[in-house]
Every structure is written in C-alpha cells, then in structure tokens.
C-alpha positions, 0 to 999 in steps of 0.5 A: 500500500505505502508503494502505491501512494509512493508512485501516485505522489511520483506521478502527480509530482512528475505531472506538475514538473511536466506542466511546469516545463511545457508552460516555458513552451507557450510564447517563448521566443529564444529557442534555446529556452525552448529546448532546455524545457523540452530536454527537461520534460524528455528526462522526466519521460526517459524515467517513466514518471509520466503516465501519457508520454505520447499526449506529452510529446504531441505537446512538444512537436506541434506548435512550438519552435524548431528547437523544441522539435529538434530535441524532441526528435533528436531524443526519440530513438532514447525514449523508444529504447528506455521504453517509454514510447514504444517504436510504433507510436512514436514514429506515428507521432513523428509523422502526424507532427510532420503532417501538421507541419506541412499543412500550417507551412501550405496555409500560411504561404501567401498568394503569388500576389502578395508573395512580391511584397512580403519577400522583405517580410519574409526574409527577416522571420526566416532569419530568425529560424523560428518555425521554418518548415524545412527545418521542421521536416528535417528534424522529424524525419531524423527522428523517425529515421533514429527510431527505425534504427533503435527498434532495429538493434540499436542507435548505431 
C-alpha cells in the first residue's frame, strides 16, 4: 500500500514538473529556452514518471519552435529504447507532427500576389529560424529515421 501512494505522489509530482516545463513552451521566443524545457520534460519521460508520454510529446512537436522539435526528435530513438514510447507510436507521432507541419507551412504561404511584397517580410522571420518548415521536416524525419534504427538493434 505505502508503494502505491509512493508512485501516485511520483506521478502527480512528475505531472506538475511536466506542466511546469511545457508552460516555458507557450510564447517563448529564444529557442534555446525552448529546448532546455523540452530536454527537461524528455528526462522526466526517459524515467517513466509520466503516465501519457505520447499526449506529452504531441505537446512538444506541434506548435512550438524548431528547437523544441529538434530535441524532441533528436531524443526519440532514447525514449523508444528506455521504453517509454514504444517504436510504433512514436514514429506515428513523428509523422502526424510532420503532417501538421506541412499543412500550417501550405496555409500560411501567401498568394503569388502578395508573395512580391512580403519577400522583405519574409526574409527577416526566416532569419530568425523560428518555425521554418524545412527545418521542421528535417528534424522529424531524423527522428523517425533514429527510431527505425533503435527498434532495429540499436542507435548505431
């Protein structure tokens, strides 16, 4: 009995951590604040404090900036060998983000019209690195790449 509410107060307390860590994700704008955040809540999941890591992870992969993803994919093949995520869903997660990322990049492309005027606009957000979809992608399909070959026999 002292075991069981030994794990609900680990989980509670993980999910406050976790809640904590995603709150630095909403409207950050350094990136790098964004990834020490992600890289928090993926040691937290790695330990296997958090009873929905999959809800987690689509938290960490949509929505935020390119860093966030970036640590997130770079640490999938981790999560997937710890065996916090299994190599099924993880890819899925990967994926769907990919998916969702290619559908806010199509919808935020502006008409050939308006392409011409917003090009100065357009130059200095892609400077920033903030979003970008090509790095976006890039990331998660290293990810999904990482994850193949963890489930495969290992990271090498």
């Amino acid at each position: 009995m002292l075991r069981v509410r030994a794990l609900q107060r680990e989980a509670s307390t993980a999910e406050g951590e976790v809640t904590a860590l995603l709150a630095h994700l909403d409207g950050v704008v350094q990136p790098s604040v964004a990834r020490v955040a992600v890289r928090g809540v993926v040691a937290l999941l790695v330990r296997g404090a958090h009873p929905n890591p999959l809800h987690v992870l689509r938290r960490c992969l949509v929505g935020v900036p390119c860093a966030a993803v970036d640590e997130v994919a770079g640490a999938s093949a981790a999560l997937v060998l710890a065996g916090a995520v299994d190599a099924d869903a993880m890819v899925g997660e990967l994926i769907a983000a990919l998916a969702a990322s290619a559908a806010a990049a199509e919808s935020a492309r502006p008409s050939r019209a308006d392409a011409f005027a917003d090009v100065l606009a357009d130059a200095a957000s892609d400077a920033s690195g903030n979003g970008d979809a090509a790095y976006v992608a890039a990331a998660l399909v290293r990810g999904v790449g990482a994850v193949v070959a963890a489930s495969m026999g290992g990271p090498g």
